[in-house]
Biopython code that builds the backbone (N, CA, C, O; Angstrom):
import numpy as np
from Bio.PDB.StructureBuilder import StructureBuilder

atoms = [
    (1, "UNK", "N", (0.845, -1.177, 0.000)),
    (1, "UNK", "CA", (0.000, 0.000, 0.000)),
    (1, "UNK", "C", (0.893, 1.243, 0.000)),
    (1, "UNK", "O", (1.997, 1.110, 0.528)),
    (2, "UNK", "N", (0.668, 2.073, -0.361)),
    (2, "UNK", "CA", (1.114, 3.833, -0.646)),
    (2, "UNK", "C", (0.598, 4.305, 0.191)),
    (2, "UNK", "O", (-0.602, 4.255, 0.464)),
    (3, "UNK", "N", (1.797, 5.066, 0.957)),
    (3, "UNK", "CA", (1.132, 5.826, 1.774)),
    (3, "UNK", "C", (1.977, 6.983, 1.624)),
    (3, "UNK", "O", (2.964, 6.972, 0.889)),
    (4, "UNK", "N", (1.486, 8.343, 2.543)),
    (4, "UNK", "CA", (2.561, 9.639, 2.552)),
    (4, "UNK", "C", (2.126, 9.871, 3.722)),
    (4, "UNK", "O", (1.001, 9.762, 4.208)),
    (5, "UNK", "N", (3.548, 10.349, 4.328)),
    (5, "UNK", "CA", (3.687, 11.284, 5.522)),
    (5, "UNK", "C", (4.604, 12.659, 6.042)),
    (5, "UNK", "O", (5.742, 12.844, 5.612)),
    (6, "UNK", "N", (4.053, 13.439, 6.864)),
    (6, "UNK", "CA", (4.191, 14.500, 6.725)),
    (6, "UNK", "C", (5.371, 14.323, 8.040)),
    (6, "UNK", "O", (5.223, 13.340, 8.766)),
    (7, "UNK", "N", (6.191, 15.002, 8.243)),
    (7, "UNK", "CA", (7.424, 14.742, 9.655)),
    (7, "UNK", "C", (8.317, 15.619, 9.510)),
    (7, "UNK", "O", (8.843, 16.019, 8.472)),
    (8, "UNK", "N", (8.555, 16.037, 10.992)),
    (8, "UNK", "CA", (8.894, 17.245, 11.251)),
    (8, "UNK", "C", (9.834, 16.556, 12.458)),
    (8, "UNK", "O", (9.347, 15.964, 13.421)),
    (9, "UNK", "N", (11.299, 16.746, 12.224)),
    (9, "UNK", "CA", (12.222, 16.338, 13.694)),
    (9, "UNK", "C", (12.701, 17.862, 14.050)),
    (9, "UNK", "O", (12.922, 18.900, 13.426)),
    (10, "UNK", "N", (12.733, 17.444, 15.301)),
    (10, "UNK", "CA", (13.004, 18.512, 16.162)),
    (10, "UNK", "C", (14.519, 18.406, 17.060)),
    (10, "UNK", "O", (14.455, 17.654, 18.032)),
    (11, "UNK", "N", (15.672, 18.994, 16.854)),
    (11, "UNK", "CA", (16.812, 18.985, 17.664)),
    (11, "UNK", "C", (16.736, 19.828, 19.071)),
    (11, "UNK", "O", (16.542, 21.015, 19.331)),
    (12, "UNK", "N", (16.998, 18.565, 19.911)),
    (12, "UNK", "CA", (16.783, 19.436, 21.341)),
    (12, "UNK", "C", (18.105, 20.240, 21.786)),
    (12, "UNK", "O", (19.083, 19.660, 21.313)),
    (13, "UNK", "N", (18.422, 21.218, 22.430)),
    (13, "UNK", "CA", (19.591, 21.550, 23.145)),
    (13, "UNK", "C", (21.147, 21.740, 22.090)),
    (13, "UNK", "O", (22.338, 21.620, 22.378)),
    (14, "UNK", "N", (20.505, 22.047, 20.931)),
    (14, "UNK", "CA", (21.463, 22.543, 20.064)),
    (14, "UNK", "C", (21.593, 23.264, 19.704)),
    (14, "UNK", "O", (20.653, 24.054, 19.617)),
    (15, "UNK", "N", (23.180, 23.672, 19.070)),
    (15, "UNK", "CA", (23.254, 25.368, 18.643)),
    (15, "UNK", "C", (23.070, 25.381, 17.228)),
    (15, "UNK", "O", (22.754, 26.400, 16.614)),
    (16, "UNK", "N", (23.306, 24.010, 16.576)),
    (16, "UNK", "CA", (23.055, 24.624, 15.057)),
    (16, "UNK", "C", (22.158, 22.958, 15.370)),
    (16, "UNK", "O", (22.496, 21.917, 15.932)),
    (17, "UNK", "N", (20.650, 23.514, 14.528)),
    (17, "UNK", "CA", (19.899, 22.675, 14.443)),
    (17, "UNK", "C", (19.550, 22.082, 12.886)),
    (17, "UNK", "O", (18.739, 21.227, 12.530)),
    (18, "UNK", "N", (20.790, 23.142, 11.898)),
    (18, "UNK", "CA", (20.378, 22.664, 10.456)),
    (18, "UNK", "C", (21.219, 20.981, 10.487)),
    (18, "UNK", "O", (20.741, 19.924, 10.075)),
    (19, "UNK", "N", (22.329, 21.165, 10.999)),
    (19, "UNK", "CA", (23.058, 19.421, 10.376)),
    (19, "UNK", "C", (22.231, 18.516, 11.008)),
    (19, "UNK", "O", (21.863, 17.768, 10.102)),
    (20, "UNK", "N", (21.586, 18.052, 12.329)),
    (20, "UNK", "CA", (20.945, 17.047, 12.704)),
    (20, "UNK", "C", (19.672, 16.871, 11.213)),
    (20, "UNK", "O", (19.358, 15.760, 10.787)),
    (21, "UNK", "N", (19.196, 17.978, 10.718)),
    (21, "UNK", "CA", (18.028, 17.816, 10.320)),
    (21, "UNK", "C", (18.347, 17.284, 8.518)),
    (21, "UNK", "O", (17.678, 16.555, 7.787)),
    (22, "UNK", "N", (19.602, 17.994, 8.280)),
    (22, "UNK", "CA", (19.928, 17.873, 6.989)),
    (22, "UNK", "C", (20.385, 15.957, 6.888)),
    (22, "UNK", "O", (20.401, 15.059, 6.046)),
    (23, "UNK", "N", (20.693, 16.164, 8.333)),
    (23, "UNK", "CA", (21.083, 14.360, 7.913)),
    (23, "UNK", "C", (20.130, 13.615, 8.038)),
    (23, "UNK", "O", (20.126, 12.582, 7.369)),
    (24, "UNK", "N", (18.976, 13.921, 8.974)),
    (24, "UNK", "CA", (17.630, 13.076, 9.487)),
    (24, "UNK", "C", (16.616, 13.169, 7.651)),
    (24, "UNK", "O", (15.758, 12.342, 7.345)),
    (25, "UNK", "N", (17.011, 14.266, 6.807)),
    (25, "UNK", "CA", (15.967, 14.361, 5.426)),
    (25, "UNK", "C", (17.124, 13.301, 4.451)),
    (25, "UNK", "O", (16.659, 12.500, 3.639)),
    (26, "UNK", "N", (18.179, 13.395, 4.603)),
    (26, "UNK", "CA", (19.179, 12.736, 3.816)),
    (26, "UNK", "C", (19.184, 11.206, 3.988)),
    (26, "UNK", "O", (19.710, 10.547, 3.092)),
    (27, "UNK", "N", (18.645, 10.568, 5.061)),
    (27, "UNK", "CA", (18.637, 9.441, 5.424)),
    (27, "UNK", "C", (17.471, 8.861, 4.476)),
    (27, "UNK", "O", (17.526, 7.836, 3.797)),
    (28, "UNK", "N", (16.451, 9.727, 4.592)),
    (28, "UNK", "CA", (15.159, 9.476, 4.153)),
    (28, "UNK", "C", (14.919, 9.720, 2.547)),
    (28, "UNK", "O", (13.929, 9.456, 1.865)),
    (29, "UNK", "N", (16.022, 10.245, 2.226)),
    (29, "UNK", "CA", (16.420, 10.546, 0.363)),
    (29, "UNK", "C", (17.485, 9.207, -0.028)),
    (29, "UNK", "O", (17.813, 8.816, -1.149)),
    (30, "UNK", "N", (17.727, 8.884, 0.789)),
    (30, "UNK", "CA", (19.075, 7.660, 0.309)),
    (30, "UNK", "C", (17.796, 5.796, 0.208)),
    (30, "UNK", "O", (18.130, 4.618, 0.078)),
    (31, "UNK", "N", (16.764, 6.286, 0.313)),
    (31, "UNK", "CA", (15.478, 5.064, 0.411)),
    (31, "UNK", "C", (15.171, 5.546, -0.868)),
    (31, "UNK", "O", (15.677, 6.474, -1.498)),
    (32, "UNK", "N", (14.149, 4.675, -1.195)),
    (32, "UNK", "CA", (13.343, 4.873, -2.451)),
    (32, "UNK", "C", (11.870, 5.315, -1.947)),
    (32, "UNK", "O", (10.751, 4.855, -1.718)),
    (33, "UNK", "N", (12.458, 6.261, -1.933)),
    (33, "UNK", "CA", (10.702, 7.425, -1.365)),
    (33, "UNK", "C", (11.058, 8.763, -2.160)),
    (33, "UNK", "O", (12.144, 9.182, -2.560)),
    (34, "UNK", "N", (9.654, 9.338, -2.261)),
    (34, "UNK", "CA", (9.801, 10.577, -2.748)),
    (34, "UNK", "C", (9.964, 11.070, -1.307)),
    (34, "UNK", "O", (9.628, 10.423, -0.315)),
    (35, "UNK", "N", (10.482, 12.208, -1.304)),
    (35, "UNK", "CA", (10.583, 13.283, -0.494)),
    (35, "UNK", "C", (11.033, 14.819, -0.583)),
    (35, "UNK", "O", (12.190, 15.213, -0.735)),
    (36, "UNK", "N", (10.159, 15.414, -0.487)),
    (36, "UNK", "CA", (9.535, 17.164, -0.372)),
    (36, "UNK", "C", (9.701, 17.508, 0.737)),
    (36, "UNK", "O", (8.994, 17.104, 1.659)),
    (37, "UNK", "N", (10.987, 18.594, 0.927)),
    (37, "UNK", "CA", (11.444, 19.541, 1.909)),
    (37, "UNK", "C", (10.682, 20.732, 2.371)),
    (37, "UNK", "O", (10.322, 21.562, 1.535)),
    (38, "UNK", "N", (10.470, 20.851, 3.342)),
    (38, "UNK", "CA", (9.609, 22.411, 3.527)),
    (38, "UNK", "C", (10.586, 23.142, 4.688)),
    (38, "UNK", "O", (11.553, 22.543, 5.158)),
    (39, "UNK", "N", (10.232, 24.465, 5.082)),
    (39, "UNK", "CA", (10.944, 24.839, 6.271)),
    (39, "UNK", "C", (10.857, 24.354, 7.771)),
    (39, "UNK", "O", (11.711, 24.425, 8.654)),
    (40, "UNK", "N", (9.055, 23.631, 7.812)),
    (40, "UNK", "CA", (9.346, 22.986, 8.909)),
    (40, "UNK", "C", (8.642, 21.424, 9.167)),
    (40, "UNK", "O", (8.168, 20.884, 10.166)),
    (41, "UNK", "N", (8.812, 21.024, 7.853)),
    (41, "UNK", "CA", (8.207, 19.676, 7.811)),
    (41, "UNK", "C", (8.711, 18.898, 6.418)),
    (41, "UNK", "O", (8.806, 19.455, 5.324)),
    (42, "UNK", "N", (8.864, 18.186, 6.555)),
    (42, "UNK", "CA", (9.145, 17.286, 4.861)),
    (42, "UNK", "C", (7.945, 16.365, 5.002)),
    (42, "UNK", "O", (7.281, 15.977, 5.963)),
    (43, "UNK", "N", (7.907, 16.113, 3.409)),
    (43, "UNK", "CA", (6.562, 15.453, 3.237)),
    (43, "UNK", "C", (7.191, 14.222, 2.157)),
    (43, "UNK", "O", (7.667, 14.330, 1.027)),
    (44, "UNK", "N", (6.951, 12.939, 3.099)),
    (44, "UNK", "CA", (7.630, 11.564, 2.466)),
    (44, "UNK", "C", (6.528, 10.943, 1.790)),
    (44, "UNK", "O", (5.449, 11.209, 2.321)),
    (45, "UNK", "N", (6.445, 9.999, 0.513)),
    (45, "UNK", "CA", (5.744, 8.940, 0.146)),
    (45, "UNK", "C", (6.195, 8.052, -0.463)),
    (45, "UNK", "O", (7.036, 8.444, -1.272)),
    (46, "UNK", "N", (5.989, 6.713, -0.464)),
    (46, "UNK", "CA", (5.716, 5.366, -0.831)),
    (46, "UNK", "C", (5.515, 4.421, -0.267)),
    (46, "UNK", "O", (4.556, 4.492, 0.502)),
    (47, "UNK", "N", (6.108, 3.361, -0.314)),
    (47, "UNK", "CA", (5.737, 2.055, -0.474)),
    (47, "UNK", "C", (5.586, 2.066, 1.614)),
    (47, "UNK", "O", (6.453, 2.407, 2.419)),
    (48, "UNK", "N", (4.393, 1.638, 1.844)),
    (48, "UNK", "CA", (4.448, 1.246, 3.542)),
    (48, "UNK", "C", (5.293, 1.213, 4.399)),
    (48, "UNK", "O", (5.614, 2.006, 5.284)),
    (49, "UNK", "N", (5.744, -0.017, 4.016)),
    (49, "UNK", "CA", (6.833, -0.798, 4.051)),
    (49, "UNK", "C", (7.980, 0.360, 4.585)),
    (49, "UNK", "O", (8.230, 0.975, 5.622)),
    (50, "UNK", "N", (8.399, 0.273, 3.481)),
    (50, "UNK", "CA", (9.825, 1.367, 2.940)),
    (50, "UNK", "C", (9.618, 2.768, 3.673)),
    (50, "UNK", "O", (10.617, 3.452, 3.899)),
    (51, "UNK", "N", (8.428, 3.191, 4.030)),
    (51, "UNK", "CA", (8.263, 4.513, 4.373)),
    (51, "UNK", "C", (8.103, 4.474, 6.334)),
    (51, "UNK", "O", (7.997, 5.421, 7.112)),
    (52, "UNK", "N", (8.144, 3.125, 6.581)),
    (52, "UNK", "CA", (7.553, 2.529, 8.045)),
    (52, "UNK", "C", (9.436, 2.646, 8.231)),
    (52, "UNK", "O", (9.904, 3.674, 8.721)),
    (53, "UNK", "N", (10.386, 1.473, 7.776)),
    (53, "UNK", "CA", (11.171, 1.042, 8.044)),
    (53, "UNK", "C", (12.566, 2.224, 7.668)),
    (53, "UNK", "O", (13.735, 1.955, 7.944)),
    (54, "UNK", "N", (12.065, 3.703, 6.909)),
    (54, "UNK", "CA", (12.890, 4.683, 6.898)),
    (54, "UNK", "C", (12.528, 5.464, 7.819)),
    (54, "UNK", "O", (13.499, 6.093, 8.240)),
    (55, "UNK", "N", (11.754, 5.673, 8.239)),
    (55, "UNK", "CA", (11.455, 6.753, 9.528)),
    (55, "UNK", "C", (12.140, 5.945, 11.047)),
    (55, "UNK", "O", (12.615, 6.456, 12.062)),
    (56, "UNK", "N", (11.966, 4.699, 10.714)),
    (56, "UNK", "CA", (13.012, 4.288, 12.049)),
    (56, "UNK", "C", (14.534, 3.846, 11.970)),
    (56, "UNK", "O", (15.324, 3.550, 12.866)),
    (57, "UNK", "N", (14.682, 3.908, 10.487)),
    (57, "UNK", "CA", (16.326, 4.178, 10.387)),
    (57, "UNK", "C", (16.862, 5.552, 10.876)),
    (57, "UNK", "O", (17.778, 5.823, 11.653)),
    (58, "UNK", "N", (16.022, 6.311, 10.194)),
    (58, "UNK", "CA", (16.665, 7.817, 10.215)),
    (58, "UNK", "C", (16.285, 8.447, 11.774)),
    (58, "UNK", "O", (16.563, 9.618, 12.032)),
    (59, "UNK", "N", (15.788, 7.777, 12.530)),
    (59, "UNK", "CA", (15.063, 8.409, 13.843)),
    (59, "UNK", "C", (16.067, 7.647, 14.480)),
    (59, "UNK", "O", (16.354, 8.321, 15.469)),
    (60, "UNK", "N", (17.004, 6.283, 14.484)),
    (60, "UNK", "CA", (17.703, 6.189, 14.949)),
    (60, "UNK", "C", (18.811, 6.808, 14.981)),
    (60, "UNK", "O", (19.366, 7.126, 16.032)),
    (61, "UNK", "N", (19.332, 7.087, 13.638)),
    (61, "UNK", "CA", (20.536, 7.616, 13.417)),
    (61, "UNK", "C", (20.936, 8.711, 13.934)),
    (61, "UNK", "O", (22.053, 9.052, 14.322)),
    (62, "UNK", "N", (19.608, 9.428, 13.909)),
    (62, "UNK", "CA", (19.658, 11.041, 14.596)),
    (62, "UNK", "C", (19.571, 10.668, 16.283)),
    (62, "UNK", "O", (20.523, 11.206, 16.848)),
    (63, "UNK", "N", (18.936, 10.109, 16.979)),
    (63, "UNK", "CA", (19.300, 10.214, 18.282)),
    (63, "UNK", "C", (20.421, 9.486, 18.813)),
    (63, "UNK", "O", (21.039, 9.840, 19.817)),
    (64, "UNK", "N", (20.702, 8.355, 18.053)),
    (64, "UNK", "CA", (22.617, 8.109, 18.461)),
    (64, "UNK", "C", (23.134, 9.598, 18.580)),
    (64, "UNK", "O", (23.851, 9.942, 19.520)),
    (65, "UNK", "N", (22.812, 10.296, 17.774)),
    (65, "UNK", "CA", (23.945, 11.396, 17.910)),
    (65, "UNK", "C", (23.372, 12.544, 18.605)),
    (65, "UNK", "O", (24.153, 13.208, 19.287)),
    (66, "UNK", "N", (21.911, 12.966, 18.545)),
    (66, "UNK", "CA", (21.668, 14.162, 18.821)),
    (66, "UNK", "C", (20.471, 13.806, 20.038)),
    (66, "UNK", "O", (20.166, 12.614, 20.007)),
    (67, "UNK", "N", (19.713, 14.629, 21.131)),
    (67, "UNK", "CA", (18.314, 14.835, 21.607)),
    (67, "UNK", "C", (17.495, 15.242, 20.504)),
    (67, "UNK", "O", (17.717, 16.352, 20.020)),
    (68, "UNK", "N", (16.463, 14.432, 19.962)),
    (68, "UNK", "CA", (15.696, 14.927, 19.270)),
    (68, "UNK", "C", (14.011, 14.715, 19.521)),
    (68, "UNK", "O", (13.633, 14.102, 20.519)),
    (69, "UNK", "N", (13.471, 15.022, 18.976)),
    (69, "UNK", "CA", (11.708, 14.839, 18.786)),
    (69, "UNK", "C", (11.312, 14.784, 17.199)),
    (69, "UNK", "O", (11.503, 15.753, 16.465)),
    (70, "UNK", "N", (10.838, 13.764, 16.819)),
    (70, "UNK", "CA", (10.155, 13.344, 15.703)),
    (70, "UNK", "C", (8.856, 13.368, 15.540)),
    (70, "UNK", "O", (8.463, 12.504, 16.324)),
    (71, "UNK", "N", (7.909, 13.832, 14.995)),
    (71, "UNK", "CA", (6.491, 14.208, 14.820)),
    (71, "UNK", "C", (6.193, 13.394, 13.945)),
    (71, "UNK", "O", (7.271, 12.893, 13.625)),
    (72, "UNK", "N", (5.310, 12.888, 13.278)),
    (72, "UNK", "CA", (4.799, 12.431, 12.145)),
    (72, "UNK", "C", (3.490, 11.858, 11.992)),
    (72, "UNK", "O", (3.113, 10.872, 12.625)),
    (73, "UNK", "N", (2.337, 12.901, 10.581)),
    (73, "UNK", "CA", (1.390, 12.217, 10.494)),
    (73, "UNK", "C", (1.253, 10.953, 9.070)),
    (73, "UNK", "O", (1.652, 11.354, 7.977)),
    (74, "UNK", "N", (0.881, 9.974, 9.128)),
    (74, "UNK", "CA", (0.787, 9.189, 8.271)),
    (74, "UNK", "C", (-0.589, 8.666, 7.122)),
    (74, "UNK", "O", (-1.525, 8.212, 7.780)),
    (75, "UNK", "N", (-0.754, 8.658, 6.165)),
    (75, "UNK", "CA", (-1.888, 8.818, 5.792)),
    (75, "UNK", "C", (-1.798, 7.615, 4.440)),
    (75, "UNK", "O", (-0.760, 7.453, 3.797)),
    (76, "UNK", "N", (-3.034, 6.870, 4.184)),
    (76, "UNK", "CA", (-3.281, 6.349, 2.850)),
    (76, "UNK", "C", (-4.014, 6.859, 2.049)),
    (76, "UNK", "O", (-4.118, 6.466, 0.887)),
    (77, "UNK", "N", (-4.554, 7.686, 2.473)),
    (77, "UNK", "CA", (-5.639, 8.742, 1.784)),
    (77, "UNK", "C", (-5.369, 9.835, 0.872)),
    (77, "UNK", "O", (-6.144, 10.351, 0.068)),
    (78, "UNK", "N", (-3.985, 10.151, 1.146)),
    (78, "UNK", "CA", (-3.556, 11.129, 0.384)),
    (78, "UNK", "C", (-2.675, 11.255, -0.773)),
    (78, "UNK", "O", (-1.787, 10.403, -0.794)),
    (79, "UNK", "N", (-2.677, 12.188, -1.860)),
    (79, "UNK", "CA", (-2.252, 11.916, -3.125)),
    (79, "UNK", "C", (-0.121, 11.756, -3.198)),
    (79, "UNK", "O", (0.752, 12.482, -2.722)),
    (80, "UNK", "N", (-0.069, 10.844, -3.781)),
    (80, "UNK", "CA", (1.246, 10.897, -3.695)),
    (80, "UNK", "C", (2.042, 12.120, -4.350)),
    (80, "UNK", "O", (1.454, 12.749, -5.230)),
    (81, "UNK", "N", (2.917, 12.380, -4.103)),
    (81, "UNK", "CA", (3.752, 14.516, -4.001)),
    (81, "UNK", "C", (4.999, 13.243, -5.505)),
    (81, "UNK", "O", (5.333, 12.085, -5.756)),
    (82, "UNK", "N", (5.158, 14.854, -6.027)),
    (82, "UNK", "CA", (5.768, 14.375, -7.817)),
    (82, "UNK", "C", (6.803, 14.910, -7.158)),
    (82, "UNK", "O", (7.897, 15.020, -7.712)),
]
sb = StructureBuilder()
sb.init_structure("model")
sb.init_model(0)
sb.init_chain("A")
sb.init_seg("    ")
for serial, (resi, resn, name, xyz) in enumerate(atoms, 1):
    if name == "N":
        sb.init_residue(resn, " ", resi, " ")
    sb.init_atom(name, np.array(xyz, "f"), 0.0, 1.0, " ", f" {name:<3s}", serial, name[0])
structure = sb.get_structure()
């Protein structure tokens, strides 16, 4: 099933909050998903699966290294982003 989701990580207690985030969207570009950058949310879609099992790669990777908070809504309802 196709799905898209919308996710927004959050770096806690940092002074520069662009590299945690640039690597947490980069994790999620190195999968086979589309993914659409915004200023405070990226918007991921495809395959379930693939879109289930990249949000907990990249949510790991980022709190090995950083305090963070991960948001995310998930949806099958919605049109997949070009």
């Amino acid at each position: 099933m196709k799905v898209q989701a919308e996710v927004s990580l959050y770096p806690l207690r940092q002074n520069d909050l662009t590299k945690p985030i640039q690597q947490f969207v980069e994790s999620l570009k190195s999968n086979d998903l589309n993914v659409k950058t915004g200023s405070m949310s990226s918007v991921i879609s495809g395959d379930e699966s693939i879109v289930f099992q990249s949000l907990q790669k990249a949510f790991e990777q980022a709190a090995q290294k950083y305090e963070v908070v991960l948001t995310a809504k998930i949806s099958n309802a919605c049109p997949e982003i070009e």
